[in-house]
N, C-alpha and C positions, 0 to 999 in steps of 0.2 A: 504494500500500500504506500503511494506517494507520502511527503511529511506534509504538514499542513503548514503554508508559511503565513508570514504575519497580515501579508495582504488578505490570504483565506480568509483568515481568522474578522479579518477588519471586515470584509462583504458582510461574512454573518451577521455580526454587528448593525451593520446597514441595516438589511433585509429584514433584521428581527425588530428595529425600531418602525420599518416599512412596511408588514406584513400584504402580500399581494399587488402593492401597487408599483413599487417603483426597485423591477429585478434587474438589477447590474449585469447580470449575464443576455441582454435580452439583442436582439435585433444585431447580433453578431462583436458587439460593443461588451468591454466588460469594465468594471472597476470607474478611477478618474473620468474615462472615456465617455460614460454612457450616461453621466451626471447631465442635468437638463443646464442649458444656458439661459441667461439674463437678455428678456429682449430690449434692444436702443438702450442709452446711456441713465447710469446710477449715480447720484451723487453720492458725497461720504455721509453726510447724515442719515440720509434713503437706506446706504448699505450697512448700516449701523443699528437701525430701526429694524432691516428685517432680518437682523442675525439673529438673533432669539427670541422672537415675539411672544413663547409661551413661559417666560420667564412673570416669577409667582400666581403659578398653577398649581405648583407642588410644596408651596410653603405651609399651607392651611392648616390649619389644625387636625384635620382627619385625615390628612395625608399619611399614607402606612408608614409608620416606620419598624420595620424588618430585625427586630432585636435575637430571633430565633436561629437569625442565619449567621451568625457565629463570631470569628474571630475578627479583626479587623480587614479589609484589602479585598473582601468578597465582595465578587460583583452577583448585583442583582441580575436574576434573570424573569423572564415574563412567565414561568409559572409558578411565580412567588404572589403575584398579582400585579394592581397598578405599581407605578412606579414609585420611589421612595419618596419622602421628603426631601426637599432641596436637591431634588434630581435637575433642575430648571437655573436653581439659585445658585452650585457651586460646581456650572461647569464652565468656569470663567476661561479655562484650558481650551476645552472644545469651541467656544465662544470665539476666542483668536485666530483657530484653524478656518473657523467659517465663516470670520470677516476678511481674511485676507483670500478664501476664494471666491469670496463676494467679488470683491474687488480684480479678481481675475476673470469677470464674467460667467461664473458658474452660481446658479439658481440654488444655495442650497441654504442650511441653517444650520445652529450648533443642535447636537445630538443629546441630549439629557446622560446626565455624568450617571454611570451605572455601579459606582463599587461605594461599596456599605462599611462605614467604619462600625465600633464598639457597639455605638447606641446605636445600627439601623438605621441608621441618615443614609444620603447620598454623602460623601466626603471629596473633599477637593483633592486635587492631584500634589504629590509632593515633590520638590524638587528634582527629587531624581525622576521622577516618573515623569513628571514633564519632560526633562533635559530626553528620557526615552522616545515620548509624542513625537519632537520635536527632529530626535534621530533617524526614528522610523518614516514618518509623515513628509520629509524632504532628500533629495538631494542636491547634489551640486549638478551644473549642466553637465551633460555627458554620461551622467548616472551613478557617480563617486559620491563619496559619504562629505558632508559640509563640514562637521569635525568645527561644530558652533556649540560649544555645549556652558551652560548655564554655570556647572560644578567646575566647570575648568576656568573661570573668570572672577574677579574680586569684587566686592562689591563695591559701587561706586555712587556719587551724590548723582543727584539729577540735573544738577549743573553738567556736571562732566559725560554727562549722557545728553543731553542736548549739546554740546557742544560737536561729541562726535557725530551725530545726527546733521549736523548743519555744517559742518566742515569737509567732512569724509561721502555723506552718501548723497546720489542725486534726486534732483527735485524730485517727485512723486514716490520716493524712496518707500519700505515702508518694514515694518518687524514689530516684535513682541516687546514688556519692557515685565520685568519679573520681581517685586516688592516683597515675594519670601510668604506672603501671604492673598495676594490677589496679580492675575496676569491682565494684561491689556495690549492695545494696538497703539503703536505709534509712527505718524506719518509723514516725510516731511513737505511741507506747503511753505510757500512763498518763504524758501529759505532757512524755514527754522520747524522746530521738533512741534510735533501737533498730537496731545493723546486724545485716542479714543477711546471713549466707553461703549462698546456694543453690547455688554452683558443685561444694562439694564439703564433709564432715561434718566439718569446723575444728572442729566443738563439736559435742556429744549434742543439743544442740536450736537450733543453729543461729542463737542469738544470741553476736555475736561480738563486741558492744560492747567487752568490755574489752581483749579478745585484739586487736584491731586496732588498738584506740590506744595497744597497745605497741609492736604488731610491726610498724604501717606510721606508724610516728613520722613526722612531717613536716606537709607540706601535701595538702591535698585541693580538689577542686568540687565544687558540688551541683547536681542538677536537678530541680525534682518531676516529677513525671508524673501522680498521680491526679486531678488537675483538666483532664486534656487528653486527648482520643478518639485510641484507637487508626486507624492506615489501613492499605489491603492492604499497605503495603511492608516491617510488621513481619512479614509472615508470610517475608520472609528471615533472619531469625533464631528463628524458632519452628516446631517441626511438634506436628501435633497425637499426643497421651498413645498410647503404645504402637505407636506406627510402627518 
């Protein structure tokens, strides 16, 4: 029997958050490939607005939380039932993969975070597990590993990450910025570093530059992304627009 690689492994994922409507294997297309496109032009607010639009569906009070399914790092699956608490709320990970393929013209949304910490929550992704999203989900042109990893970098003010932002990378640039506790998009526009929030409406239009270098005072990471091809294993963190 063939092994099951991580792209496999990512379809199911898809498929299982998609059930029936929208098969990656379908019309000769598999994977990235077969993902629906964005028709005519999206702004950044536009694609920010429909990265998650079922973000606090699963905060509610009656939302299941899954305390029976064990140890931490389990992921929920769909014969446990609905999805967990904060499945919507702490997939801020997934949230980045599916703004920046917003932004590459592909129709899709972030996937609701599936792995259950202690209490039966939905839990957020930890740095290494990111730094893995982020391994898996890109590579370099050509199809080489980008060897951008989160763990391998110091952490730095957010002066010093806009600076490299507006110095080093070109206009329309665009990547992840990583506070140790929440991930996000940042862009750069006319010149200088622009964060987005597409996990949820921090602001009417979704630029949260100033709001964030009050409220997440500290240090951060950066990673780009728009100079590196997505692969099938982002589609674990994204399904495609109205599933």
């Amino acid at each position: 029997m063939p092994a099951v690689t991580a792209a496999d492994r990512a379809v199911a994922v898809l498929l299982a958050h998609l059930p029936g409507k929208h098969d990656q294997r379908s019309h000769g297309r598999s994977g990235v490939a077969a993902l629906p496109r964005i028709e005519g032009k999206e702004s950044m607010t536009g694609a920010a607005e429909a990265t998650n639009p079922s973000y606090g569906t699963t905060a509610t009070d009656d939302a299941p939380k899954y305390r029976e399914a064990g140890r931490a790092g389990q992921p929920w699956t769909s014969d446990m039932g609905p999805l967990p608490s904060g499945a919507y709320e702490e997939n801020c990970t997934n949230v980045t993969m599916a703004f920046e393929m917003r932004r590459r013209g592909y129709d899709v949304q972030a996937a609701p975070l599936d792995v259950l910490d202690k209490y039966g929550y939905a839990a957020g992704r930890t740095q290494i597990q990111t730094d893995q999203l982020l391994a898996d989900s890109w590579r370099a042109p050509g199809g080489g590993p980008h060897n951008r990893s989160l763990m391998g970098q110091k952490w730095r003010s957010f002066k010093d990450i806009d600076k490299e932002v507006g110095k080093d990378w070109p206009e329309g640039g665009r990547g992840v910025i990583f506070t140790g506790k929440h991930i996000f998009n940042v862009v750069k526009e006319r010149g200088k570093a622009r964060y987005i929030e597409a996990q949820y409406d921090a602001t009417p239009n979704r630029n949260v530059t100033a709001l964030y270098k009050k409220k997440l005072a500290g240090e951060a990471k950066l990673v780009r992304l728009d100079d590196l091809e997505p692969t099938d294993a982002v589609l674990g963190a994204i399904v495609a627009a109205g599933g």
